[in-house]
KOLTOR-855001 format. One record per residue (C-alpha): x, y, z. Coordinates in steps of 0.001 Angstrom, whole numbers, padded with zeros to 6 digits, always signed. Each point is the difference from the previous one (the first is absolute). Layout:
<nodes>
XYZ...
</nodes>
This chain:
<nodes>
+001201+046980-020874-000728-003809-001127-002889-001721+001743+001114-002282+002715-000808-003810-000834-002383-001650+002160+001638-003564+000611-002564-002936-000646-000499-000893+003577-001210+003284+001240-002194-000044-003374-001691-003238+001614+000184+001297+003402-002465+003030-000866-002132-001978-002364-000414-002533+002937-000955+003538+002541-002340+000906-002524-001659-002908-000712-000545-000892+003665-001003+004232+001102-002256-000421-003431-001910-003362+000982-000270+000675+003479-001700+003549-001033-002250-001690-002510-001377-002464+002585-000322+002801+002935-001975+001666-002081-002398-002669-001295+000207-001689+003575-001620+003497+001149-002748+000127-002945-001122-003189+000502+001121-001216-002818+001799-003278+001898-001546-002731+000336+000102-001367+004135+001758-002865-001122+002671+002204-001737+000717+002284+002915+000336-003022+001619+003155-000875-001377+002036+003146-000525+001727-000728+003353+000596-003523-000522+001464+001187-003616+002107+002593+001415+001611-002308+002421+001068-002637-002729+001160+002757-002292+002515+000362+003034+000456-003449+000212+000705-000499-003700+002419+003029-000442+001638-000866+003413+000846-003787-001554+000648+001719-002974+003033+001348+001346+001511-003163+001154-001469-002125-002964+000738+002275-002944+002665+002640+001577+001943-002455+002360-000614-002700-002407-000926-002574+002694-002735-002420-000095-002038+000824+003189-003493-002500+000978-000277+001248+003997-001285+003154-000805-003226-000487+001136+001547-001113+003248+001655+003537+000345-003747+001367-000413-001098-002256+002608+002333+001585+002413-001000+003767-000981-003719-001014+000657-000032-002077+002929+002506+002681+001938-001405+003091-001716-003676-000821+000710+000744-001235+003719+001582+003393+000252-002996+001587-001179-002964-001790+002216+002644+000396+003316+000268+003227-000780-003849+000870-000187-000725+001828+003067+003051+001990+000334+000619+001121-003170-003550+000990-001417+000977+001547-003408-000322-002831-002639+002663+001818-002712+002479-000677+002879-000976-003423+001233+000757-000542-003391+002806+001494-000585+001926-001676+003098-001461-003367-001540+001308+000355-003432+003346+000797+001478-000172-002401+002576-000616-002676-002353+003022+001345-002524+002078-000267+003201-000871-003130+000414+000283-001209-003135+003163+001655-000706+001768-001807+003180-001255-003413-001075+001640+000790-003516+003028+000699+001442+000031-003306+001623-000920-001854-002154+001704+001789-002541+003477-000643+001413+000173-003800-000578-002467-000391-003143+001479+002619-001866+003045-002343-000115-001567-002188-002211-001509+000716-003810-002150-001120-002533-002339-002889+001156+001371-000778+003262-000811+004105+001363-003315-000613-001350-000481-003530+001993+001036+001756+003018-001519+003304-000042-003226-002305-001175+000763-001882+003351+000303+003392+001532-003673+001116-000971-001531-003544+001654+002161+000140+003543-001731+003523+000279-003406-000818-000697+000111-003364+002133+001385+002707+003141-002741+002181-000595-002317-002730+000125+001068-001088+003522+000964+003080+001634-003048+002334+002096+001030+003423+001345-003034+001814+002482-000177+002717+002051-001698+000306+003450+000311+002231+002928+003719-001051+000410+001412+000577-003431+000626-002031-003192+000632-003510+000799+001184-002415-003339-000498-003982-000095+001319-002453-001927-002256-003117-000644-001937+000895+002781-003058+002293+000113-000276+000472+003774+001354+002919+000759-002043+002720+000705-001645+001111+003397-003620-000312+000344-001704+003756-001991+003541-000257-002647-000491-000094-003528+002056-002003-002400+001199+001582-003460+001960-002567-001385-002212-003312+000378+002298-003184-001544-002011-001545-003095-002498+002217+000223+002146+003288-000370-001046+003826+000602-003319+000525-000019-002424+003504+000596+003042+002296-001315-001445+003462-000841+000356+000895-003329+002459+002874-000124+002028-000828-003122-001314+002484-002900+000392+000286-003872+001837+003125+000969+002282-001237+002089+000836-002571-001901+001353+002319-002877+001875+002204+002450+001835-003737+000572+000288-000912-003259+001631+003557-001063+002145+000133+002911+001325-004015-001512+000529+001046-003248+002052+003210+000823+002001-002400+002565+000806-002539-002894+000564+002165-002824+002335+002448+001994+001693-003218+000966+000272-001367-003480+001142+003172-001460+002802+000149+002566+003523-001204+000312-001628-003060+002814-002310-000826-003114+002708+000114-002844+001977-003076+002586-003151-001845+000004-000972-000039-003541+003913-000836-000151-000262-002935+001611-003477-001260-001717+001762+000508-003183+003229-001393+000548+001255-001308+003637+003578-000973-000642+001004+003028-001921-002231+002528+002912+002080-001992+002954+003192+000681-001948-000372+003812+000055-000453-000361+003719-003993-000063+000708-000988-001259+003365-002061-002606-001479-001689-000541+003366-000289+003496+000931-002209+000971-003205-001994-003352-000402-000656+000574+004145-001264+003851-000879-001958-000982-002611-001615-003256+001754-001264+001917+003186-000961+003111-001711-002731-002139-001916-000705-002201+002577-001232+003430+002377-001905+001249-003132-001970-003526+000205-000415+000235+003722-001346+003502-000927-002095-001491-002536-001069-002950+002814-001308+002534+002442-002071+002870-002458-001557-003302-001202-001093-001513+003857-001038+003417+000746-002649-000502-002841-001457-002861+001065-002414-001458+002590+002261-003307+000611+003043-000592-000734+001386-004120-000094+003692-001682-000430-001450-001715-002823-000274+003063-002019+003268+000807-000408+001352-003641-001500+002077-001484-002684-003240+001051-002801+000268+003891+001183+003721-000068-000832-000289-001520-003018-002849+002768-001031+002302+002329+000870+002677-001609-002251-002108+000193-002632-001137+003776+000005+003963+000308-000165+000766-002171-002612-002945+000912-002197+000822+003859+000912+003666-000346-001311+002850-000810+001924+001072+003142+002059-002765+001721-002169-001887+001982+002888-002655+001483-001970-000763-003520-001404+000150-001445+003496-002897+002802+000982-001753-000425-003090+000104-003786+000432-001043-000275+003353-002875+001748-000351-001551-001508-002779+000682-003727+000789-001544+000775+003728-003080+001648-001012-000722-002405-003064-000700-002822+001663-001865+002387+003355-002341+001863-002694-000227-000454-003950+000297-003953+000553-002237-000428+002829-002830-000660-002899+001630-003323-000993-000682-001595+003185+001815-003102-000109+001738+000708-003452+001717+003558+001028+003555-002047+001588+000054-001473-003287-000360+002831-002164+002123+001617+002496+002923-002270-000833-000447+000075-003561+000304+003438+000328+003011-000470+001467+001657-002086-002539-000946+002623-002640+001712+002681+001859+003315-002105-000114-000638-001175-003666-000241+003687-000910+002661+001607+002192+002546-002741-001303-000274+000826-003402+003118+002419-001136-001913+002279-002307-002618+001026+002758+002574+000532+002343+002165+001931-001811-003006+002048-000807-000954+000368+003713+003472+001106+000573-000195+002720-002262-003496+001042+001550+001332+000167+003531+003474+001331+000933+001763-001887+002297-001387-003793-000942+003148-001266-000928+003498+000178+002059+001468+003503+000260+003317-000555-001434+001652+003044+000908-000871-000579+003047+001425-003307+000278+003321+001429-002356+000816+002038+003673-000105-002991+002224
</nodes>
């Protein structure tokens, strides 16, 4: 009996598993040794929830093929739902890994429904004028967030708009305007932050490898001749759009849940441009790259860089500039392509569309 070929996507998909299961393993065990510094441990939550971020826009931007700049706005939505959620939840539900759980999905659902919405009417347009608008997008949901309270008293949740009075006297606000959610307990973990970050990987890879996938990378590759063959344009361009946006709403709340305060202002135009980077830098519809990317670009600046002072930005952009200097030239990519399975477009794959 021959051997069965292995197609180059599922190559990738494993090597991506296995890198992920491998790092997460490595840092487990030097985050239990002692080996970490404070700082470090520190950021593996915030890391894990841009790797979702950056492979979630990674399936619009290099899979779909469209030019997304509100993606931080679909993270603000996952944290400000997902960690109001969480601190209304407190008292009944006393089991952090659950208050969490109900957050993270919370804030996909969330997330997911304001994709759809917006997704509807922006997806419409291409190129520049979808990035204009979903950029638009991103600043109409931080400027809500920053005038909208929700608190709870005896009588229930109660949500304001503008106004900050109203609560009874002994009721405690979560969302506070400007000043956001402060005194969230810390339930967001570097475990439960992989657990996410597998369970997005094996959602977008199944859906890439599947017949919805084939139609999408269809119409990235060639609209015209994909509409001609009878592919609901807005069907798969919809799918694609919300399924990323609830991976960033996912991404929104695991991050809140690791923090002390959480602030509108967090989640502007620069956050989804950082996350546009770790994409572009990672490889168009290049997962493992988006992971790999993320990680270091957010932790360069957070740790090695920090002894720079007022030169690390700096260096920090330089660096950046190298990376695209080197990843542009032919000869390294081609060699990078032969190094990891998967880095270029499958095109048998695309041959069955």
């Amino acid at each position: 009996m021959g051997k069965r070929k292995i197609s180059k996507n599922t190559r990738q998909s494993f090597i991506t598993y296995g890198v992920v299961i491998a790092a997460y393993i490595l840092l487990t065990v030097l985050a239990s040794t002692g080996a970490l510094s404070s700082t470090f441990k520190g950021l593996l939550v915030p890391v894990c929830a841009y790797i979702i971020a950056a492979i979630s826009l990674n399936l619009t931007v290099g899979v779909l093929g469209e030019l997304s700049l509100g993606h931080a706005g679909f993270m603000s939505v996952g944290a400000f739902s997902g960690a109001t959620v969480a601190i209304a939840l407190k008292d009944s539900v006393p089991s952090e890994w659950v208050r969490l759980l109900i957050a993270v999905i919370v804030g996909a659902f969330f997330a997911a429904i304001f994709g759809f919405i917006v997704g509807i009417p922006v997806l419409r347009l291409r190129g520049d004028y979808l990035a204009i608008v979903t950029l638009a997008f991103g600043e109409i949901i931080k400027t809500i967030v920053t005038n909208l309270y929700i608190g709870k008293d005896a009588s229930g949740m109660h949500i304001g708009f503008l106004d900050g009075d109203i609560l009874e006297r002994g009721g405690k606000m979560i969302l506070n305007g400007p000043n956001g959610i402060s005194g969230i307990t810390k339930i967001s973990t570097f475990t439960s932050g992989f657990i996410i970050i597998m369970i997005c990987l094996i959602i977008i890879f199944n859906l890439v490898n599947s017949r919805s996938g084939r139609a999408i990378m269809a119409l990235r590759d060639n609209r015209i001749a994909a509409e001609s063959v009878g592919i609901n344009i807005t069907k798969y361009k919809l799918m694609a759009f919300v399924i990323s946006a609830s991976m960033a709403g996912a991404a929104g709340a695991l991050y809140a849940l690791g923090q002390n305060t959480v602030t509108a202002n967090k989640f502007d135009f620069n956050t989804s441009i950082l996350i546009l980077v770790f994409v572009v830098l990672g490889g168009l519809g290049n997962m493992l790259g988006s992971v790999i990317s993320a990680t270091v670009l957010y932790v360069l600046p957070e740790t090695w860089l920090r002894q720079f002072s007022d030169y690390r930005m700096l260096i920090y952009a330089v660096v950046l500039i190298a990376v695209m200097l080197v990843t542009n030239n032919s000869k390294i990519r081609a060699l990078v392509s032969r190094l990891i399975p998967g880095k270029n477009k499958d095109k048998e794959d695309e041959k069955n569309v």
